[in-house]
N, CA, C and O atoms as a Tinker XYZ file with bonds, in Angstrom:
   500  protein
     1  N    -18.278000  -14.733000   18.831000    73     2
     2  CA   -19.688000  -15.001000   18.691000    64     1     3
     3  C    -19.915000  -15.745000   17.377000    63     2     4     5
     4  O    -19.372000  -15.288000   16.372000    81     3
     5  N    -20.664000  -16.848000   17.284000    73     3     6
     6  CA   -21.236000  -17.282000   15.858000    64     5     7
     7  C    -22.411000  -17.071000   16.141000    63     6     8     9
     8  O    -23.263000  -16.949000   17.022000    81     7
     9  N    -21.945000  -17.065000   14.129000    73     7    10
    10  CA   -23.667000  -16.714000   13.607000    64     9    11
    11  C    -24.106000  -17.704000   13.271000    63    10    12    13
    12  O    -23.550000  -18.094000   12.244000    81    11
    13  N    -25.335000  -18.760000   13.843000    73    11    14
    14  CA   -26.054000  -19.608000   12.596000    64    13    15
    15  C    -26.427000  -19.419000   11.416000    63    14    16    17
    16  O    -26.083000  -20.207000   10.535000    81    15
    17  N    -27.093000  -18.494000   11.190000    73    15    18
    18  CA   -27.813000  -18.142000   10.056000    64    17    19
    19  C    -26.507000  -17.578000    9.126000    63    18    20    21
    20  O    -27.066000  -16.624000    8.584000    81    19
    21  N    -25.503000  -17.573000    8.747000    73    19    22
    22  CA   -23.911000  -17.418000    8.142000    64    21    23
    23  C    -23.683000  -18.539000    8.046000    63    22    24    25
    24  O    -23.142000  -19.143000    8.972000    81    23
    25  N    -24.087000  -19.234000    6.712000    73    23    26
    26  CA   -23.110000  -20.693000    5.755000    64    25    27
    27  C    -22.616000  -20.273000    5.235000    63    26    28    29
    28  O    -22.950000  -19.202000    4.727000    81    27
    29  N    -21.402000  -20.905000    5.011000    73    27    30
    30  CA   -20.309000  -20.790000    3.868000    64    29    31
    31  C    -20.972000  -21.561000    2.790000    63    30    32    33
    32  O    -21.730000  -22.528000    2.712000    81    31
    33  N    -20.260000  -20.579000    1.839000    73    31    34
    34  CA   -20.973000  -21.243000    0.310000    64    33    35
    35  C    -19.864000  -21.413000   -0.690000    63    34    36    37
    36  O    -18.749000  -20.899000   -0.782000    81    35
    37  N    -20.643000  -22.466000   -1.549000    73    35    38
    38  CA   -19.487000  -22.861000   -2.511000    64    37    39
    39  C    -19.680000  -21.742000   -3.714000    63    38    40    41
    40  O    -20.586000  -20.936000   -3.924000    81    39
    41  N    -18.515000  -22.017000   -4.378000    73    39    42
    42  CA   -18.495000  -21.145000   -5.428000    64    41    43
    43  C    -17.752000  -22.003000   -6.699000    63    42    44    45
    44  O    -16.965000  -22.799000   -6.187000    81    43
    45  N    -17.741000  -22.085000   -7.835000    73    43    46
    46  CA   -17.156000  -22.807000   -8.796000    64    45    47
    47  C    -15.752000  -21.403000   -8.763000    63    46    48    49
    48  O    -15.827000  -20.181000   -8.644000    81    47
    49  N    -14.700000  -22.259000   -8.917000    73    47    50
    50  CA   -13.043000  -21.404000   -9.386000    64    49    51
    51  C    -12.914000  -21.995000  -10.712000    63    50    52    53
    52  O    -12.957000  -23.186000  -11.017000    81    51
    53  N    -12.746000  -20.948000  -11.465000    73    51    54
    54  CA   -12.306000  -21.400000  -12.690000    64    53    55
    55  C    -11.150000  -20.602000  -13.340000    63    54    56    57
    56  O    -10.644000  -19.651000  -12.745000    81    55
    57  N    -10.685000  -21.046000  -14.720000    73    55    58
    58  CA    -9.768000  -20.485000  -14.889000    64    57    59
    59  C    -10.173000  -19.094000  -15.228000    63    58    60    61
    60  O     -9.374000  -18.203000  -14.941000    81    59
    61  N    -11.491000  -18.727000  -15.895000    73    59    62
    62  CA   -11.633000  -17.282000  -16.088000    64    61    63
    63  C    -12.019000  -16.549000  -14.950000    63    62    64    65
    64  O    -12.477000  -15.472000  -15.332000    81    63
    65  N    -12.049000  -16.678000  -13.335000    73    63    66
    66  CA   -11.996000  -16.447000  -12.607000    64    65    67
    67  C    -10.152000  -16.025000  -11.947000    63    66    68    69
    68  O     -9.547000  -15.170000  -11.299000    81    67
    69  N     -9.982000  -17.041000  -12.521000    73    67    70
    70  CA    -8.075000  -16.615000  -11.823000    64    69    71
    71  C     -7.877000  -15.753000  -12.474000    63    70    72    73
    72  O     -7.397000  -14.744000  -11.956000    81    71
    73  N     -8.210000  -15.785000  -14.135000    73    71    74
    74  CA    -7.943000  -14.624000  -14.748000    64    73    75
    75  C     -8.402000  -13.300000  -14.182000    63    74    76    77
    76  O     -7.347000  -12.817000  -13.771000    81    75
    77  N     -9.112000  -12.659000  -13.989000    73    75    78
    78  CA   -10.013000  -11.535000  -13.781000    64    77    79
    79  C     -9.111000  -11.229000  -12.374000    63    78    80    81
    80  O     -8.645000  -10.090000  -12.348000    81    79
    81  N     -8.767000  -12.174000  -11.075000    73    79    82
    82  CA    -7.989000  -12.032000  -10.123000    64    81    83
    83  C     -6.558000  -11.529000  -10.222000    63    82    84    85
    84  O     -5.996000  -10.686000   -9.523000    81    83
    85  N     -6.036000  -12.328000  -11.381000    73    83    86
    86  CA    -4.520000  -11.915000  -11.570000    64    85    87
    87  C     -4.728000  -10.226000  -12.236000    63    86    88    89
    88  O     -4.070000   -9.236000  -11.919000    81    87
    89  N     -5.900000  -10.315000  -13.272000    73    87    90
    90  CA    -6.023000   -8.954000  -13.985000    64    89    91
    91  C     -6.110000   -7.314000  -13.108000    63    90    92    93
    92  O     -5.832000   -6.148000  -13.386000    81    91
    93  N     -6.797000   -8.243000  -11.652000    73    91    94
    94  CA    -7.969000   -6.900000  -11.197000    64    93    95
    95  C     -6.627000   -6.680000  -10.409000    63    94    96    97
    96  O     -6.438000   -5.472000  -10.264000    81    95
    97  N     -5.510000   -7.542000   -9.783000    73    95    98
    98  CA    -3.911000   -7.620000   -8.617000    64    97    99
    99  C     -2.982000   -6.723000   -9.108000    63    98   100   101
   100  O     -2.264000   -5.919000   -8.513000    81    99
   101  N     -3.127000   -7.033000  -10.523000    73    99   102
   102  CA    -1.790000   -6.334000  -11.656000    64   101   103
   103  C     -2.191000   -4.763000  -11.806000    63   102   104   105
   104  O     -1.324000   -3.889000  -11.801000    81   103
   105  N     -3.338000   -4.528000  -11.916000    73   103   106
   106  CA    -4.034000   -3.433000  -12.332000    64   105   107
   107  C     -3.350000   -2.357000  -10.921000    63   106   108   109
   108  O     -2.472000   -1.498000  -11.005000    81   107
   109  N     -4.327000   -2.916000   -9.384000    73   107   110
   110  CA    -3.816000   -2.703000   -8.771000    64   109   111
   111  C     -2.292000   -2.205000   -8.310000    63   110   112   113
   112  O     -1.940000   -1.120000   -7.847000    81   111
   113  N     -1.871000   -2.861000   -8.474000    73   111   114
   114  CA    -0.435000   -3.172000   -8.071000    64   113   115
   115  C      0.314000   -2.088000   -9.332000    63   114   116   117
   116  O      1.370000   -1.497000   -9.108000    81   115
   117  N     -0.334000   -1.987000  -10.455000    73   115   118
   118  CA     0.540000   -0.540000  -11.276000    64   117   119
   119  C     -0.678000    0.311000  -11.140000    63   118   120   121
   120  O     -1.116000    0.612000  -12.250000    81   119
   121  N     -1.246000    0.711000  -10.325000    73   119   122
   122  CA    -1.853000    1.723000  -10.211000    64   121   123
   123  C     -1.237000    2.879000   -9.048000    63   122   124   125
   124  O     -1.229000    4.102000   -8.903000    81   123
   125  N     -0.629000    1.390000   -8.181000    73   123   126
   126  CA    -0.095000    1.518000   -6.323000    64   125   127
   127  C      1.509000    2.246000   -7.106000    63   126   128   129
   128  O      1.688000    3.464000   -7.108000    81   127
   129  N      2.245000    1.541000   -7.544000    73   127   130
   130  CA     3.406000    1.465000   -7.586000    64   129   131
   131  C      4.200000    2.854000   -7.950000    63   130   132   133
   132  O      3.511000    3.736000   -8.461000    81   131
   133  N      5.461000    3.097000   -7.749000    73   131   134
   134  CA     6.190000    4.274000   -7.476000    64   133   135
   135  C      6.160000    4.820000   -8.972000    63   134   136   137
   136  O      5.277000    4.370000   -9.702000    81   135
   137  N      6.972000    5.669000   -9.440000    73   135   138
   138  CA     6.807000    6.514000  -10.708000    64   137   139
   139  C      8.357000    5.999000  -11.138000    63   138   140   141
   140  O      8.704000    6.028000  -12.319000    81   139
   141  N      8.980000    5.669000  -10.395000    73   139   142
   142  CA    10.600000    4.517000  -10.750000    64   141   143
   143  C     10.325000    3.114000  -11.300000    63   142   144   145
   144  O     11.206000    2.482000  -11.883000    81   143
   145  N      9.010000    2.607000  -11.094000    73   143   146
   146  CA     8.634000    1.001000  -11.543000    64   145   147
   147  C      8.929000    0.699000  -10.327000    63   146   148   149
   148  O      9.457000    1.263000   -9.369000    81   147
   149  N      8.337000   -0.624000  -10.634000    73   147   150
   150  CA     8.821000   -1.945000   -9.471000    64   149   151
   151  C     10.611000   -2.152000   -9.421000    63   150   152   153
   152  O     11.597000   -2.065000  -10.153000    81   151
   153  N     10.255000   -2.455000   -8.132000    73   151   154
   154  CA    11.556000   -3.460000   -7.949000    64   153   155
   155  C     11.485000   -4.933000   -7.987000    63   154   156   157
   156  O     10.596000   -5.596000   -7.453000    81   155
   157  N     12.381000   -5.349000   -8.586000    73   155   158
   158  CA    12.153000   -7.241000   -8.350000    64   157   159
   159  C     11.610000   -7.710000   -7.124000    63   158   160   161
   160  O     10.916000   -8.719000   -6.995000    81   159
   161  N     11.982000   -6.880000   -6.183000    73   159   162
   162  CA    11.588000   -7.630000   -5.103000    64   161   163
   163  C     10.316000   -7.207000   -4.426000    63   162   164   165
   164  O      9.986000   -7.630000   -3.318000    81   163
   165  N      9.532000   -6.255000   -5.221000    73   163   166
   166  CA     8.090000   -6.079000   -5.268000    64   165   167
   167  C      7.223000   -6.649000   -5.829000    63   166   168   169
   168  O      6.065000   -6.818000   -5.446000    81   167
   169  N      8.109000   -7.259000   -7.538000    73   167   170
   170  CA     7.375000   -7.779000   -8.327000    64   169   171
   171  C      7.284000   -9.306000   -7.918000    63   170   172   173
   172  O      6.181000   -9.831000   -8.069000    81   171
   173  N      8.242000  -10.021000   -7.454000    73   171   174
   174  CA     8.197000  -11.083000   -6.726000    64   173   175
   175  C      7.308000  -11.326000   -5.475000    63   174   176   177
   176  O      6.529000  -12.251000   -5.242000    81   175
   177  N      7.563000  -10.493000   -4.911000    73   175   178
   178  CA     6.322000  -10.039000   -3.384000    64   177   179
   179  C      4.858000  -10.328000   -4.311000    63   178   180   181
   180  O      4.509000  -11.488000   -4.087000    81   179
   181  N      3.972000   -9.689000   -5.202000    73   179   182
   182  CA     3.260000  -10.068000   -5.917000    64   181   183
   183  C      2.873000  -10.705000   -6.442000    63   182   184   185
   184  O      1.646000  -10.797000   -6.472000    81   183
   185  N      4.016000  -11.884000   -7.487000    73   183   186
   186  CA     3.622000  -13.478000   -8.237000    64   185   187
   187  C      3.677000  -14.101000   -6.732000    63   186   188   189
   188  O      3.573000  -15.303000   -6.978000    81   187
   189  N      3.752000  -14.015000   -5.710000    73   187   190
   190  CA     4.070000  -15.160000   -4.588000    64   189   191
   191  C      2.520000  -14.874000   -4.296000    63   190   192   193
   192  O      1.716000  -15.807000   -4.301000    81   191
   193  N      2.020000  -13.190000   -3.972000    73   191   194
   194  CA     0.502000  -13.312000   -3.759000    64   193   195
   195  C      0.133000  -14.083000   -4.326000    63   194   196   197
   196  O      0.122000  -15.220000   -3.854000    81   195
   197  N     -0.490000  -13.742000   -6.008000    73   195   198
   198  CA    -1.056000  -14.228000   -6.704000    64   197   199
   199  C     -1.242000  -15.569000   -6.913000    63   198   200   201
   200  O     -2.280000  -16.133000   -7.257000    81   199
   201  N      0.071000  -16.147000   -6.630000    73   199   202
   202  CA     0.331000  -17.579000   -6.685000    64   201   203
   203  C     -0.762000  -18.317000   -5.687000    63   202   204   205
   204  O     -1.628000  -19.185000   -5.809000    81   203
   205  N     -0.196000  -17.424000   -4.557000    73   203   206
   206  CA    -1.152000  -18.295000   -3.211000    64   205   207
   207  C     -2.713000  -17.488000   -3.651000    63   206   208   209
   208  O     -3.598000  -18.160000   -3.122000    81   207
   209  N     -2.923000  -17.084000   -3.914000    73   207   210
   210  CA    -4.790000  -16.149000   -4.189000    64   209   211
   211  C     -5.291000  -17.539000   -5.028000    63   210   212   213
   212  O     -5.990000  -18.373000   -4.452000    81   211
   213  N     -4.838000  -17.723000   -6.543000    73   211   214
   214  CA    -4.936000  -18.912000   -7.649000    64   213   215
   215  C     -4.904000  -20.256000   -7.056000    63   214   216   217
   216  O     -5.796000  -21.065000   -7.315000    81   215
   217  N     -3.905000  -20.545000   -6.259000    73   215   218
   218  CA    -3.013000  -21.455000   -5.523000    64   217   219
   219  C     -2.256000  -22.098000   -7.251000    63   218   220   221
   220  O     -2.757000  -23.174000   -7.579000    81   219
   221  N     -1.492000  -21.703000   -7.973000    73   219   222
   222  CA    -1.002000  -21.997000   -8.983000    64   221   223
   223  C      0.855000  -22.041000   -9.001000    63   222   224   225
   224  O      1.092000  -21.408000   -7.972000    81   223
   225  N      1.959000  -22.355000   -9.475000    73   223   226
   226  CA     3.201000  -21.728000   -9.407000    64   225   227
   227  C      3.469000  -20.697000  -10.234000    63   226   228   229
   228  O      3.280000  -21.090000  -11.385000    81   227
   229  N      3.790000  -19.654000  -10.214000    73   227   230
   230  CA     4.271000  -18.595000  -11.678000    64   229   231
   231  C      5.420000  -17.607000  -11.346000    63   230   232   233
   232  O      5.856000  -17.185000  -10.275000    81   231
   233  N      5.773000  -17.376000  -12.701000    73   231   234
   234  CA     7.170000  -16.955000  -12.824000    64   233   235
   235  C      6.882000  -15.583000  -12.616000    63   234   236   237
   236  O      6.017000  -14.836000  -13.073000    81   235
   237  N      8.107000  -15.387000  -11.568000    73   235   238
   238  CA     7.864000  -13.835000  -11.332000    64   237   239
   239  C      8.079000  -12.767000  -12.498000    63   238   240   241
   240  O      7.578000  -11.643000  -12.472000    81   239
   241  N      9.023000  -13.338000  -13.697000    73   239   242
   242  CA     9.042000  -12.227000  -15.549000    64   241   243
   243  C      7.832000  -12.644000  -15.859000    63   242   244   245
   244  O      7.349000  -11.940000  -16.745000    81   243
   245  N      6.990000  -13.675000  -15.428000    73   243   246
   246  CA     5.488000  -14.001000  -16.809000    64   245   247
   247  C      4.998000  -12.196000  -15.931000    63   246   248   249
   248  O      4.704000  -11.149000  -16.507000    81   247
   249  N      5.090000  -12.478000  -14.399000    73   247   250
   250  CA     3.827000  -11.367000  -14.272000    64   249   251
   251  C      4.721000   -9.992000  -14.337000    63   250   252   253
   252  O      3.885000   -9.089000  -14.300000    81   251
   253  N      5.799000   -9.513000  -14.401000    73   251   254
   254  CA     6.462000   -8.438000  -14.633000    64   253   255
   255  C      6.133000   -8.172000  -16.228000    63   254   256   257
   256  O      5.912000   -7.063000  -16.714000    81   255
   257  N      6.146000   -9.327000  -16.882000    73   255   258
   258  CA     5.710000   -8.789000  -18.468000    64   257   259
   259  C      4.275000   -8.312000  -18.429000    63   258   260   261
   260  O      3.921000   -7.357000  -19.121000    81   259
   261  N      3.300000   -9.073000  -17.493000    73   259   262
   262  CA     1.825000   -8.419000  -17.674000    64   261   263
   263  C      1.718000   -6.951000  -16.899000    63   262   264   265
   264  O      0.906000   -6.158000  -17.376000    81   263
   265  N      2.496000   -6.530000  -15.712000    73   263   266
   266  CA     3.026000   -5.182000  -15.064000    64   265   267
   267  C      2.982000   -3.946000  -16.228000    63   266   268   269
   268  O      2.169000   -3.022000  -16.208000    81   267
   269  N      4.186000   -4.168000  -17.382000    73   267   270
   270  CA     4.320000   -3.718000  -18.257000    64   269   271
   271  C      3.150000   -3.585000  -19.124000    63   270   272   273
   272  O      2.992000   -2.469000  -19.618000    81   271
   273  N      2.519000   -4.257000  -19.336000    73   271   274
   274  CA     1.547000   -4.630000  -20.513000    64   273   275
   275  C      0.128000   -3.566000  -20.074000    63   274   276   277
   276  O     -0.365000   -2.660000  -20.747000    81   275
   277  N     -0.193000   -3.966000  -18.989000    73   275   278
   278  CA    -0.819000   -3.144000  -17.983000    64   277   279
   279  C     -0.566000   -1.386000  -18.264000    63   278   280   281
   280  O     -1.382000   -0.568000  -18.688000    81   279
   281  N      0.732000   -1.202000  -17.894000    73   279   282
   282  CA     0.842000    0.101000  -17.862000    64   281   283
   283  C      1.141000    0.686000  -19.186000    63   282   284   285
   284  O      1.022000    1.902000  -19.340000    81   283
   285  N      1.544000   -0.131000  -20.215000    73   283   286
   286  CA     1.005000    0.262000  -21.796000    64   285   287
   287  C     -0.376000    0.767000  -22.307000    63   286   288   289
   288  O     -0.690000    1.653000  -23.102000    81   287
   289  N     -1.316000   -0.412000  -21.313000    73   287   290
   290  CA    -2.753000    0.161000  -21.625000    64   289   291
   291  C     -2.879000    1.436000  -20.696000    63   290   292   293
   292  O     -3.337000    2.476000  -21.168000    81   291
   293  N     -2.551000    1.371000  -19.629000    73   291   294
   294  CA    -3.245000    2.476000  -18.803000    64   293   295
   295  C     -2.831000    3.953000  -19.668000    63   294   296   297
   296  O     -3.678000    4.828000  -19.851000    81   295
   297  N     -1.377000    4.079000  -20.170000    73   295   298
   298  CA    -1.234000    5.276000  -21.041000    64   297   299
   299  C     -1.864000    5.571000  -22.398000    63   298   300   301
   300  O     -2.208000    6.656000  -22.867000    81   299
   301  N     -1.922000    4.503000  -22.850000    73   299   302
   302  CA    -3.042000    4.437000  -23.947000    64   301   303
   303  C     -4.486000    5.355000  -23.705000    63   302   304   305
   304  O     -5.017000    6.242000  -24.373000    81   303
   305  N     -4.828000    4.711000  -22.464000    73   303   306
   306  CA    -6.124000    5.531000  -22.064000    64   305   307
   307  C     -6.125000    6.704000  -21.764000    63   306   308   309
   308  O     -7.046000    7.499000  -21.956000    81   307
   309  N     -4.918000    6.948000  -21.184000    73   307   310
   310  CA    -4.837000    8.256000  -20.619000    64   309   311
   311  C     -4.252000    8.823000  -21.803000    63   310   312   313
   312  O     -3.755000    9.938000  -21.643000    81   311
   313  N     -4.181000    8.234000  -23.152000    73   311   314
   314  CA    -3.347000    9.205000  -24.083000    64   313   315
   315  C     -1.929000    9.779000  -24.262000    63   314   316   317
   316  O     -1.423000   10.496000  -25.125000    81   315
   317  N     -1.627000    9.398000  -23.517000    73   315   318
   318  CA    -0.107000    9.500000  -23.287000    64   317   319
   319  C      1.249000    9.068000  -24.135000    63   318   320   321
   320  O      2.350000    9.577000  -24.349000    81   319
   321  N      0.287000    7.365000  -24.642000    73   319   322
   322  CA     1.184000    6.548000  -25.236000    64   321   323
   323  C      1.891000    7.488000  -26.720000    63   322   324   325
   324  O      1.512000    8.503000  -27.305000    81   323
   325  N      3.012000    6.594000  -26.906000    73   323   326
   326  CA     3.305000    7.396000  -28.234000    64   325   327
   327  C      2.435000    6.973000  -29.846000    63   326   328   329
   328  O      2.639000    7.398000  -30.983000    81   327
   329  N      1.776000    6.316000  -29.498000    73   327   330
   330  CA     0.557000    5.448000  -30.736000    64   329   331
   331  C     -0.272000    6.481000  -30.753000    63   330   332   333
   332  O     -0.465000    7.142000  -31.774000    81   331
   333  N     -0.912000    6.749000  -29.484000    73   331   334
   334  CA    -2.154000    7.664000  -29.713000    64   333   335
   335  C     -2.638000    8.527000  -30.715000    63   334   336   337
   336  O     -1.958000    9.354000  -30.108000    81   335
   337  N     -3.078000    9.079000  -31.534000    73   335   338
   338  CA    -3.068000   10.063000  -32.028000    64   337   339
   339  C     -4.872000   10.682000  -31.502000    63   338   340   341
   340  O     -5.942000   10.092000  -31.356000    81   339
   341  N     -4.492000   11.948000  -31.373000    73   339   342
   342  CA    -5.856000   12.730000  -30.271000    64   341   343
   343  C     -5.362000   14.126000  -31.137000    63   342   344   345
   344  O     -4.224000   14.247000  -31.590000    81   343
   345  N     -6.496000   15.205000  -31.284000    73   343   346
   346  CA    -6.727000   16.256000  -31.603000    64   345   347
   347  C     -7.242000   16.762000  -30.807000    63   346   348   349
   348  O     -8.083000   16.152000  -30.147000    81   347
   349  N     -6.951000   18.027000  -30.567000    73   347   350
   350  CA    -7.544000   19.231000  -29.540000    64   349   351
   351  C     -9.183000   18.752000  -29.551000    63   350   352   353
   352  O     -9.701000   18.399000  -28.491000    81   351
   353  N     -9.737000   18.762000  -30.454000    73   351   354
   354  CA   -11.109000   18.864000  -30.633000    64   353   355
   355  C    -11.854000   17.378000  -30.886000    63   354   356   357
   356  O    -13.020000   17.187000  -31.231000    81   355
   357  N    -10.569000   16.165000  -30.539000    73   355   358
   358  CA   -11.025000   15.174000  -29.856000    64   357   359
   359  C    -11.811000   14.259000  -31.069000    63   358   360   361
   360  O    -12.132000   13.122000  -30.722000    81   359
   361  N    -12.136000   14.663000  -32.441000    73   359   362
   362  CA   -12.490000   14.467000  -33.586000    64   361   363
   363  C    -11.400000   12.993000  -33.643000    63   362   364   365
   364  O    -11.815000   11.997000  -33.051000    81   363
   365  N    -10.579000   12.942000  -34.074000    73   363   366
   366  CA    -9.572000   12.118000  -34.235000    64   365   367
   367  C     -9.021000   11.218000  -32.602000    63   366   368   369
   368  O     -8.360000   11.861000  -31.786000    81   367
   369  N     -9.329000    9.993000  -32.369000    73   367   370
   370  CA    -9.199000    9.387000  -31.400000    64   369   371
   371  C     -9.191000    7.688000  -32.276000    63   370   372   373
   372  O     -9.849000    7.092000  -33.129000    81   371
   373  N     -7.911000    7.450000  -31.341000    73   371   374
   374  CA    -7.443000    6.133000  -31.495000    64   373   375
   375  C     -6.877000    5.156000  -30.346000    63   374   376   377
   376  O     -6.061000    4.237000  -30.268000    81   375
   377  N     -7.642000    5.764000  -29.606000    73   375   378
   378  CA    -7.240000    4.950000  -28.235000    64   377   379
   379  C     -7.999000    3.485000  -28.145000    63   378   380   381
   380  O     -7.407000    2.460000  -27.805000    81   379
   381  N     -9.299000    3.536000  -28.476000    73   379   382
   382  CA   -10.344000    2.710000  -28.313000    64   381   383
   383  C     -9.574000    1.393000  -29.709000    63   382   384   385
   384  O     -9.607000    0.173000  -29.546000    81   383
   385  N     -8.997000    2.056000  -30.886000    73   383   386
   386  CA    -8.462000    0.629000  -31.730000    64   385   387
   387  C     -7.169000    0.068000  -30.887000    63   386   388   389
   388  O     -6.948000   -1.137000  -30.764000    81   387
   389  N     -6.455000    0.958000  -30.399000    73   387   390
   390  CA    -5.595000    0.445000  -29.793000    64   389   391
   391  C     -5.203000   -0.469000  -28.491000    63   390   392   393
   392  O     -4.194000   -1.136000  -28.262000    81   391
   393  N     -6.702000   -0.184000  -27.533000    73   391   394
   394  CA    -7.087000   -1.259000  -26.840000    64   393   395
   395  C     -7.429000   -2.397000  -26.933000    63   394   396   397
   396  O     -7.125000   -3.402000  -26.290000    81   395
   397  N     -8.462000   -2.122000  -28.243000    73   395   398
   398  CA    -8.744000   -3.421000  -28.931000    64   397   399
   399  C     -7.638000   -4.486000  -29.666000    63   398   400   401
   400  O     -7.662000   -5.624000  -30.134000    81   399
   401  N     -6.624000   -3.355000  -29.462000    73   399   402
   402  CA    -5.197000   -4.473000  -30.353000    64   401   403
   403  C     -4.576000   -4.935000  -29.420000    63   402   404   405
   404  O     -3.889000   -5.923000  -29.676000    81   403
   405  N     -4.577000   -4.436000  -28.075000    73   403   406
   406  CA    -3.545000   -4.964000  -27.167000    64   405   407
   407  C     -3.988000   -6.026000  -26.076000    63   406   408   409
   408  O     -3.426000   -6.998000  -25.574000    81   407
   409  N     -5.391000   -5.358000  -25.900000    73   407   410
   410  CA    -5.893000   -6.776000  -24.959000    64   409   411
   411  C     -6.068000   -7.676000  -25.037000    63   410   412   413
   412  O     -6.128000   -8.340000  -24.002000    81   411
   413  N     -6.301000   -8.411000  -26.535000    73   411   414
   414  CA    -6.092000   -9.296000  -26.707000    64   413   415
   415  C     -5.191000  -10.233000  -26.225000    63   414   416   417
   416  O     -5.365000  -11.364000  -25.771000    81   415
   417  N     -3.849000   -9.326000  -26.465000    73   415   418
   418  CA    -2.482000   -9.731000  -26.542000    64   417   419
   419  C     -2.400000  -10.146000  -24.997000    63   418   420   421
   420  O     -1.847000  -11.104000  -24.459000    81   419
   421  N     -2.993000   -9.304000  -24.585000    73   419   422
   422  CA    -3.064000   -9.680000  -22.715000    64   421   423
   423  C     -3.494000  -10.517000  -21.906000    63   422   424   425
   424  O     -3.146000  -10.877000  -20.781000    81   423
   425  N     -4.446000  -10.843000  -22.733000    73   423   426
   426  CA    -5.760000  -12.148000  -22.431000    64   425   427
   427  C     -5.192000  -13.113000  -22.335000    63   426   428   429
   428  O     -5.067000  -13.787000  -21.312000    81   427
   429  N     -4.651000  -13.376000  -23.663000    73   427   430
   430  CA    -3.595000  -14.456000  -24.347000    64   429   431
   431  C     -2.324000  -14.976000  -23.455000    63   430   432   433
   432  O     -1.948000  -16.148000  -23.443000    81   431
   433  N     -1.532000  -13.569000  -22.472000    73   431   434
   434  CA    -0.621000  -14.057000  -22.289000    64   433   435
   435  C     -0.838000  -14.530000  -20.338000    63   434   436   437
   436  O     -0.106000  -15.208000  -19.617000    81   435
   437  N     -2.319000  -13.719000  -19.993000    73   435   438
   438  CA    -2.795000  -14.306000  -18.899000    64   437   439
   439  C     -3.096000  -15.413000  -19.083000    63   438   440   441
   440  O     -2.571000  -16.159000  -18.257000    81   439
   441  N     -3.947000  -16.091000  -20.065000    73   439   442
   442  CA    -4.687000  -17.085000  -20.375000    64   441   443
   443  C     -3.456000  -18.899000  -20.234000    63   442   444   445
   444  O     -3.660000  -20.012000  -19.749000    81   443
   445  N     -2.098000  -18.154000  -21.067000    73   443   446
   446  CA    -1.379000  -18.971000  -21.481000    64   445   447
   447  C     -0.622000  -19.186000  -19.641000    63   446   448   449
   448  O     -0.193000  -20.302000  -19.346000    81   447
   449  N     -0.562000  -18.222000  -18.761000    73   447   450
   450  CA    -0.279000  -18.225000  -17.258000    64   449   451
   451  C     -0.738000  -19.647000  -16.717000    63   450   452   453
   452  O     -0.251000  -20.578000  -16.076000    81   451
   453  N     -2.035000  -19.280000  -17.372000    73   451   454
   454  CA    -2.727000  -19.883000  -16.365000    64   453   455
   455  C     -3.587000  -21.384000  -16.583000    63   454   456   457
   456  O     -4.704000  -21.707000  -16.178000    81   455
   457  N     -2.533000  -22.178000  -17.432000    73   455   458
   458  CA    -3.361000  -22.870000  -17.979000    64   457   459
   459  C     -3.259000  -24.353000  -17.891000    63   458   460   461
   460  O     -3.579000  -25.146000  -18.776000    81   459
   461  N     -2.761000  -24.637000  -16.683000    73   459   462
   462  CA    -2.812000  -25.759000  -15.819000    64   461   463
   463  C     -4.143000  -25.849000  -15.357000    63   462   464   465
   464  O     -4.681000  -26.955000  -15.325000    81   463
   465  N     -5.018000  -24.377000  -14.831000    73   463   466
   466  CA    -5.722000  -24.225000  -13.598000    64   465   467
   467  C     -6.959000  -25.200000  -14.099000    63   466   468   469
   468  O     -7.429000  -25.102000  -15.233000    81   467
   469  N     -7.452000  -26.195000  -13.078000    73   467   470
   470  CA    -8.573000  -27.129000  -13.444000    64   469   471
   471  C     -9.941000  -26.377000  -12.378000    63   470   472   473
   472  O     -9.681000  -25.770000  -11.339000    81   471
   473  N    -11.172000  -26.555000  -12.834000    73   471   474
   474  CA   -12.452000  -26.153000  -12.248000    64   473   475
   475  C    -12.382000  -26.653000  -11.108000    63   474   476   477
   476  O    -11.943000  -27.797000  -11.227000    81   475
   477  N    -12.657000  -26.309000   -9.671000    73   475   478
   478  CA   -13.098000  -26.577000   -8.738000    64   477   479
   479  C    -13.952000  -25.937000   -7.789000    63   478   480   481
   480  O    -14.083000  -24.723000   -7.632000    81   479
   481  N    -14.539000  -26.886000   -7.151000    73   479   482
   482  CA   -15.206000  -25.857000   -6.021000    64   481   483
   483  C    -14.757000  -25.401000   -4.851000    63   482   484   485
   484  O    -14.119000  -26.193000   -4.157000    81   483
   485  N    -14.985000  -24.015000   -4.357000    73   483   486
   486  CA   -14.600000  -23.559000   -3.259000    64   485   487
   487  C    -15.286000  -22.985000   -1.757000    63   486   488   489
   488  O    -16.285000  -22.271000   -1.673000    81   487
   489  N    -14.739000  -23.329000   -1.002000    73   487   490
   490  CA   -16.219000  -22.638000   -0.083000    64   489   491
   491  C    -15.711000  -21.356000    0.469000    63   490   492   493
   492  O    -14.586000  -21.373000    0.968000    81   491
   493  N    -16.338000  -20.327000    0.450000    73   491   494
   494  CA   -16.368000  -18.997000    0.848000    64   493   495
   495  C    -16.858000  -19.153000    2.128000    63   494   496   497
   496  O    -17.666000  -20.048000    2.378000    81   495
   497  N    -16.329000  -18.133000    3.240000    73   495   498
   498  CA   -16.853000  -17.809000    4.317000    64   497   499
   499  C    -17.900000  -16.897000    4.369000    63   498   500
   500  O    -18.401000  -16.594000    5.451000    81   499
């Protein structure tokens, strides 16, 4: 059945758009993943997504290093990491500087991924 009243619409792709895609995949993807890590041939299964999601080429170690990087922050948050320092009574918390030190670092090394990617428009269904 079609719908008339259903246009596809354009949308601008940009590179801080691929970003936020590769960010929100990775997140995913170590949220999914076993308590052994990835296997290469998961982590590869993944830059091939991503690749085709972006439509970009990338190295399956660029996104195994952001995998890692990822699950540095996620223990951070959860406190876990060995940086943290937390007190019973929660007074003492250093999670929040330590995010602020690392995402950067993350931004940077998505940013540097992805930095062929030129503006275009796309049409959504």
């Amino acid at each position: 059945m079609i719908f008339p009243n259903y246009n596809s619409c354009e949308y601008l792709f940009t590179k801080d758009l691929a970003a936020h895609i590769v960010y929100a995949e990775v997140k995913h993807f170590v949220a999914e993943m076993s308590l052994h890590g990835p296997s290469e041939d998961e982590v590869r299964t993944l830059t091939r997504t991503l690749a085709y999601k972006i439509d970009k080429d990338l190295h399956w170690t660029d996104v195994d290093e952001l995998i890692d990087q990822v699950k540095h922050l996620n223990r951070v948050a959860a406190g876990t990491d060995e940086e943290v320092r937390l007190n019973e009574a929660r007074t003492v918390d250093n999670r929040a500087y330590l995010a602020g030190k690392y995402l950067p670092y993350l931004r940077s090394n998505i940013d540097s991924m992805l930095s062929g990617i030129k503006p275009r428009y796309e049409v959504a269904a």
